[in-house]
Structures are given as C-alpha cells and as structure tokens.
BAFI-3210 file (N, C-alpha, C; in Angstrom, 3 decimals, decimal comma, padded with zeros to 6 digits):
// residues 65
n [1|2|3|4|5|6|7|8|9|10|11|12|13|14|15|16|17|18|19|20|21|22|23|24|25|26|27|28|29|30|31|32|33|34|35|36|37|38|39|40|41|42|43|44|45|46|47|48|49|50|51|52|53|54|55|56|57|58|59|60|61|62|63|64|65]
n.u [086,018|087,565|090,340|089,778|090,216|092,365|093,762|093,273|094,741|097,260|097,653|097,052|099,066|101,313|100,624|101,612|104,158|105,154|104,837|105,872|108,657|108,563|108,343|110,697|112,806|112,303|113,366|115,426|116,235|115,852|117,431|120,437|120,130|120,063|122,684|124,365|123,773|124,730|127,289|127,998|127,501|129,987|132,008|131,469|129,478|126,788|122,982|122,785|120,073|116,427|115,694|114,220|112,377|112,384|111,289|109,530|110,759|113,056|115,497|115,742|116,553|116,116|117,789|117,176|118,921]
n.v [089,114|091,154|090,242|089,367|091,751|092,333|090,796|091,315|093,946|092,775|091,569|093,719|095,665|093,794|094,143|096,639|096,518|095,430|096,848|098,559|097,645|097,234|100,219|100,958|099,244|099,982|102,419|102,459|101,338|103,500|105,625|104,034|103,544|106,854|107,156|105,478|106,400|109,629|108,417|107,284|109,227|110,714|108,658|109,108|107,010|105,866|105,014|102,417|102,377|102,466|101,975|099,293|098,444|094,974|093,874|095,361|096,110|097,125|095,983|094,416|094,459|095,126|096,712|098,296|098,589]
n.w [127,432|127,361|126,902|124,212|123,169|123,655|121,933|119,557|119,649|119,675|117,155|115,169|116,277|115,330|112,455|112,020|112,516|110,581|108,293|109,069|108,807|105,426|104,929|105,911|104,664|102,203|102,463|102,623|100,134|098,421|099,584|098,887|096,189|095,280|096,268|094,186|091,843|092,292|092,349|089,730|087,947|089,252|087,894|085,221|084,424|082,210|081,665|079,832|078,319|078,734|081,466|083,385|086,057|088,385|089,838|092,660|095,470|093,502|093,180|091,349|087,925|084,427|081,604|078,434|075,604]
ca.u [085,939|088,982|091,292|089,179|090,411|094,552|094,275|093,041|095,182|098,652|097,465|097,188|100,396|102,104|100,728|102,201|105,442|105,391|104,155|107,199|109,724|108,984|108,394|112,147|113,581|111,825|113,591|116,902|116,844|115,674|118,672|121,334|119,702|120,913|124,310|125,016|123,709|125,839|128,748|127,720|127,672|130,923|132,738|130,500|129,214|125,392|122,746|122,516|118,945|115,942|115,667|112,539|112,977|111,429|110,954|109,241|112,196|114,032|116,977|116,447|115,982|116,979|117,800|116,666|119,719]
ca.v [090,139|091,609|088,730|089,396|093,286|092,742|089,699|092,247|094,821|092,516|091,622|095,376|095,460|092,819|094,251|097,753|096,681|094,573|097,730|099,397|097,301|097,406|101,247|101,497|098,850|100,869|103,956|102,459|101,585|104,799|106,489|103,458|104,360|108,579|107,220|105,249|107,811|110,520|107,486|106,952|110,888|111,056|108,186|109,742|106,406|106,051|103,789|101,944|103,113|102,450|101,242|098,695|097,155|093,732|093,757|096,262|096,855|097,717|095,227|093,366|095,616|095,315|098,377|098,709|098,955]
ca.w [126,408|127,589|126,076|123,126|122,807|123,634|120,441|118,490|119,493|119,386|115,728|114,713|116,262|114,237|111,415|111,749|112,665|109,318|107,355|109,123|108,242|104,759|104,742|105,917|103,264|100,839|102,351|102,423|098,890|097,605|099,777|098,211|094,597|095,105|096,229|092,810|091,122|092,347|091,901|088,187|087,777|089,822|087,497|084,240|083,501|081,752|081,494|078,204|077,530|079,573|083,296|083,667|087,283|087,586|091,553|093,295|095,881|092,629|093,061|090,100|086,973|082,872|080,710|076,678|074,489]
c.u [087,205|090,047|091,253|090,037|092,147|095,052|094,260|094,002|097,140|098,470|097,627|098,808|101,665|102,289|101,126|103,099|105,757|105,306|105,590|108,412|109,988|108,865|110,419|113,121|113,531|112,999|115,066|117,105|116,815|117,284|120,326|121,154|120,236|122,229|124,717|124,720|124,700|126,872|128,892|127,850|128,880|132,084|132,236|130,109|127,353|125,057|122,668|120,797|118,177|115,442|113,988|113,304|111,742|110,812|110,466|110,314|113,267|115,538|117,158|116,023|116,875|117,032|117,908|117,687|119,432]
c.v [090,999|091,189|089,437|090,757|093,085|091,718|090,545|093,825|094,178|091,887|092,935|095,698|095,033|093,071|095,743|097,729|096,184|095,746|098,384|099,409|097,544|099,173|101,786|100,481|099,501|102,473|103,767|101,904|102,595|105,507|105,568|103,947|105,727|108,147|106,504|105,952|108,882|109,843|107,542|108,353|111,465|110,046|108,406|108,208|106,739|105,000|103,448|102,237|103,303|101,900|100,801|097,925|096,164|093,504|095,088|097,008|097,530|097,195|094,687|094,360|095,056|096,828|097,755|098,984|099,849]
c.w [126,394|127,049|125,003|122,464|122,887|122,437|119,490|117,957|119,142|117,745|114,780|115,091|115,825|112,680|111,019|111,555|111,524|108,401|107,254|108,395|106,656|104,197|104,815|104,849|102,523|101,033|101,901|101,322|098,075|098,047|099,003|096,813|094,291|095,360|094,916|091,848|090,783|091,944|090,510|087,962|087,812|088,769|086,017|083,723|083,346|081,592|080,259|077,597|079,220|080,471|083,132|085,259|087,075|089,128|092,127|094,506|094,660|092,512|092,365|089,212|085,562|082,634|079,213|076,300|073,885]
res [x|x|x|x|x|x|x|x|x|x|x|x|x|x|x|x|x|x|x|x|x|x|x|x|x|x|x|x|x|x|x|x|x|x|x|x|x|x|x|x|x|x|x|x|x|x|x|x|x|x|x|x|x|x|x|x|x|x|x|x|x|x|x|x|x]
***
C-alpha cells in the first residue's frame, strides 16, 4: 500500500511540473509581447487593424486590414 501512495504521489508530481512549465512559457511570452510593444512604440510602427492570434501561446496570429 505504500508503493501504492509514492505512484500516486510521483504522478501528481509529473503533473505539476508539466502545469509549471507551461505556466512559465506562458509568462515568457507575455514578458516578449511588452518588449515589441514598447519596440513598435519606440520605432512608431502600428498594427494594420485587428490582432486575432490563432495559437493559444500567441505565436501565430493574423491582423484585419
């Protein structure tokens, strides 16, 4: 029964560290996203209308003419 309890707990385990990882992708594209921002701000360009992303990370995306 013992066995039984450290499978259960290196599964829970596996599945935090998985949660983690994509909690910090997620973070480090939000913080890449404010730096082209400010860049695009800083070189005055604009977007051509409006931003649909097509991926939930937000790396693939169109914009509306």
């Amino acid at each position: 029964m013992h066995t039984f309890g450290k499978d259960i707990d290196s599964k829970r385990l596996a599945a935090l560290e998985e949660e983690l990882h994509i909690l910090e992708t997620d973070r480090v594209h939000l913080a890449v996203g404010s730096w082209l921002e400010d860049r695009a701000h800083q070189y005055a360009l604009q977007s051509g209308g409006e931003v649909h992303f097509l991926t939930r990370d937000t790396s693939v995306a169109r914009v509306d003419n």
